[in-house]
C-alpha positions in Angstrom: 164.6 60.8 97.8 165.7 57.8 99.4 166.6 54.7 97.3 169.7 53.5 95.9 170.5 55.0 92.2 173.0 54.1 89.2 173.5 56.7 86.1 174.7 55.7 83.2 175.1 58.0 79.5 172.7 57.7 76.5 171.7 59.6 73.5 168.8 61.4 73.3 169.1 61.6 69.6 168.6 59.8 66.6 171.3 57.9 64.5 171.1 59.6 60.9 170.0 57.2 57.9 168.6 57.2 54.9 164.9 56.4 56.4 165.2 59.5 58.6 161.5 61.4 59.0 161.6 64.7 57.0 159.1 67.8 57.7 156.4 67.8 55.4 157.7 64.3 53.9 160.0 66.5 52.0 163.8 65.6 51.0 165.6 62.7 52.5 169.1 62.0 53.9 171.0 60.4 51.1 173.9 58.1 51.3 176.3 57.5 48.1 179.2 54.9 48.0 182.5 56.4 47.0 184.9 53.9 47.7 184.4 50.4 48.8 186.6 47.9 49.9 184.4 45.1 48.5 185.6 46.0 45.2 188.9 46.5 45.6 189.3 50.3 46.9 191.8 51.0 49.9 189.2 52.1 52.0 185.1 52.5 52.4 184.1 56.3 52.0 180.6 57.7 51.4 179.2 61.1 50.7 176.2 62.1 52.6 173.7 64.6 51.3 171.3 66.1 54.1 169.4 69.8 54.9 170.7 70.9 58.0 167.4 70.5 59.4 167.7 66.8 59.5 167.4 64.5 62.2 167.6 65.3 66.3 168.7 69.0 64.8 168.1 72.5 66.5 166.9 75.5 65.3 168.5 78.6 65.9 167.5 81.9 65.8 168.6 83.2 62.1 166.2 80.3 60.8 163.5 82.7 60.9 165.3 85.8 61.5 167.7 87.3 58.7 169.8 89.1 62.2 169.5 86.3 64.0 172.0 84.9 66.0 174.3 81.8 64.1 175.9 78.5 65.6 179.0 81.0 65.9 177.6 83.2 67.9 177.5 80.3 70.9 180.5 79.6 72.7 180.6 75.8 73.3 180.0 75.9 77.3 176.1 77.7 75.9 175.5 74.0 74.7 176.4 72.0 78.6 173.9 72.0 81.4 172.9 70.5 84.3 169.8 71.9 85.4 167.4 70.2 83.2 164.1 68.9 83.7 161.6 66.7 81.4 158.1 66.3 81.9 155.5 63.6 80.3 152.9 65.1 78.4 152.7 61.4 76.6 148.9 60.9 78.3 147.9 64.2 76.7 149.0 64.0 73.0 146.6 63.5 70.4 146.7 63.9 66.5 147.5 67.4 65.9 147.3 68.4 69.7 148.6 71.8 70.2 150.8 72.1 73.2 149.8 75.4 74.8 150.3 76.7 78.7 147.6 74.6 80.5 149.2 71.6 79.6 152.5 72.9 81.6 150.5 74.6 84.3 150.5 71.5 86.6 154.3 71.0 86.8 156.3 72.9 88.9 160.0 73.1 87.3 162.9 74.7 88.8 162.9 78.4 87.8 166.8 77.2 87.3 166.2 75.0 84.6 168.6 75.8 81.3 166.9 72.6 79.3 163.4 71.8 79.3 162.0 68.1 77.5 159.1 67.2 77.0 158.2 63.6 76.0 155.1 64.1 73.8 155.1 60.1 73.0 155.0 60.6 69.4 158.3 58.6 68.9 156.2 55.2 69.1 155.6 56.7 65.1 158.6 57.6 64.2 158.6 55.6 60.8 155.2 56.2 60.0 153.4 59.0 57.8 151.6 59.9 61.2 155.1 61.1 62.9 155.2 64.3 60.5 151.2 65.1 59.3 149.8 64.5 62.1 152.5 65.2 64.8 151.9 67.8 67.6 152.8 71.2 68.1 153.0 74.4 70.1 151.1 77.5 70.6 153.5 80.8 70.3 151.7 82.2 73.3 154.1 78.9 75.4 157.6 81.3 74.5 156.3 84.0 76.7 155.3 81.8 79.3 158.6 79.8 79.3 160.4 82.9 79.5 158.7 83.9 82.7 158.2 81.1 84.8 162.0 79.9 83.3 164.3 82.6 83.3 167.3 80.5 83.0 165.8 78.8 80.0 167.8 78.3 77.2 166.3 75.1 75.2 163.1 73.3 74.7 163.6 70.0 73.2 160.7 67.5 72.2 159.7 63.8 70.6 157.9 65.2 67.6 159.1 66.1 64.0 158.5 70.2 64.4 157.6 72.4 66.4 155.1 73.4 64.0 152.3 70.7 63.8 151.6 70.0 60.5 148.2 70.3 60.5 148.4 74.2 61.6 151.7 75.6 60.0 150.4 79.1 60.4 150.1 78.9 64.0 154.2 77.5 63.7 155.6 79.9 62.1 154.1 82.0 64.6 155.5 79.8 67.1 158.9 79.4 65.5 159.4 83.4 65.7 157.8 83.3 69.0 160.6 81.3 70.6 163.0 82.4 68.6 162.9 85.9 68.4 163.4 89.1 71.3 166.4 89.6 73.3 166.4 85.9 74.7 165.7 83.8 72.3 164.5 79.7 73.9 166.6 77.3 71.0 164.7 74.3 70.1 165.8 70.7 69.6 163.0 68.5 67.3 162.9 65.1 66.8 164.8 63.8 69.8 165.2 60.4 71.4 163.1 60.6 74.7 162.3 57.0 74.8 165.1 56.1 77.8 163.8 58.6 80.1 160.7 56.9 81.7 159.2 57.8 85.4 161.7 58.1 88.3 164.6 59.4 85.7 166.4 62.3 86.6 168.4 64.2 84.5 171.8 65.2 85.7 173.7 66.7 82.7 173.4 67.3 79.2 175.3 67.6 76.3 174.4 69.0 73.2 177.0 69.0 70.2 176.5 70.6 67.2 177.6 70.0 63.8 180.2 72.4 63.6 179.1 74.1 59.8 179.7 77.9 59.4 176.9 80.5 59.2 174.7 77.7 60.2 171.1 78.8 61.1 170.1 75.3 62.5 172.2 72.1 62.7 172.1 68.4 63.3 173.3 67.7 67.1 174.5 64.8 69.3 172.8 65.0 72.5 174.2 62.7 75.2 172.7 62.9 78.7 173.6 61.5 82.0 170.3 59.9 83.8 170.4 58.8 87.3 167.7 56.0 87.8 166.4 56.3 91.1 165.5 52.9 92.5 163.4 51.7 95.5 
C-alpha cells in the first residue's frame, strides 16, 4: 500500500472508575480514601474494591472450567503479538445481535493471526443501561470456526460488555465453554477500547498485561497497541 504512514501507541482499554459498566448491572468498582493529604496525612492512598472481571478484563479458561488453565499457566511472551487483525462489524450490530460465522465469512484474515478484534460499535453506550442488557454476543458455533480458519489464534477481543449477550445468556455460557474449553482454548478480552482504530488502521503489535493476581481465572488487563495510520 502506497502512502506515507506514522504509528503511534494507545490503549485499547478502559481506565478503571467507579462508573465502570458491570455484567448484568451487578457490583461496581469501589474507591475508598485511606489517607489524604488534604487533611493532613503524609500521603494520598486508596483502597480499591473490584471482581476480577472488571473493566477491559479477560477471561481465561478456569472461569468456566474447574481444570482450566490459570493466569500462571501463561508465560508473559503468550500475552505479545504482532499478527493481529480487527475487523468492523459496527454496520451490522443491533440490540441483542448475535455474532455468528456469516458475519465473519466476508473477511479474509491471515490464517497467522494470534489476536482477532472486532469493533462491534457498542462503545458509543458505554455509560448507558443499553451497553450491558442489550449488548451483543456470540454464537458458540464461532469457537470452532475461529479455530479452523485461525489456527494461530490465541485471542478474540471485542467493544461489548460480554461475550454473552444479555438477552440470551444460555446461548453464552454455551459460548463461554465453547471458546474456552478443548485442547486450544481462544482467551477473550471484553469490554475493550476499539474507538482509535477507524478504517485504514493497521495493527502492528500488541500488548496485553495482566493484573498479575495468583490462581486468577480472569483478570483486569492493560492492552496497549501500536497502530500504523496509513495515509494517502
Amino acid at each position: 500500500m502506497n502512502g506515507k504512514s506514522t504509528g503511534n501507541l494507545v490503549y485499547l482499554s478502559h481506565y478503571l472508575g467507579t462508573d465502570t459498566p458491570m455484567y448484568a448491572n451487578e457490583g461496581q468498582v469501589m474507591r475508598i480514601p485511606l489517607k489524604c493529604l488534604d487533611h493532613g496525612d503524609t500521603a494520598n492512598l486508596e483502597r480499591w474494591s473490584l471482581n476480577n472481571h472488571s473493566g477491559t478484563h479477560i477471561d481465561l479458561p478456569a472461569h468456566f472450567f474447574s481444570d482450566g488453565n490459570r493466569l500462571e499457566d501463561y508465560p508473559p511472551d503468550f500475552f505479545m503479538a504482532e499478527n493481529i487483525c480487527w475487523i468492523d462489524l459496527s454496520d451490522n450490530c443491533h440490540s441483542g445481535k448475535i455474532i455468528d460465522i456469516e458475519d465473519l465469512q466476508m473477511f479474509s484474515p491471515d490464517p497467522a493471526t494470534e489476536v482477532l478484534l472486532l469493533k462491534t460499535g457498542y462503545e458509543r453506550y458505554r455509560g448507558s443501561q443499553t451497553y450491558w442488557n442489550e449488548n451483543p454476543g456470540f454464537a458458540d458455533t464461532l469457537a470452532d470456526y475461529l479455530r479452523r480458519t485461525l489456527p494461530a489464534l490465541r485471542f478474540l477481543g471485542f467493544d461489548s460488555l460480554s461475550l454473552t449477550s444479555y438477552q440470551d445468556r444460555a446461548l453464552g455460557k454455551a459460548a463461554h465453554r465453547a471458546f474456552l474449553g478443548t485442547q486450544r482454548p481462544i482467551l477473550l478480552i471484553e469490554d475493550m477500547k476499539l474507538s482509535s482504530l477507524e478504517s485504514g488502521c493497521k495493527i502492528n503489535k500488541i500488548s496485553i498485561v495482566p493484573l498479575l493476581f495468583s490462581r486468577a481465572e480472569g483478570s483486569p488487563v492493560t492492552v496497549i497497541a501500536e497502530i500504523e495510520i496509513q495515509r494517502a
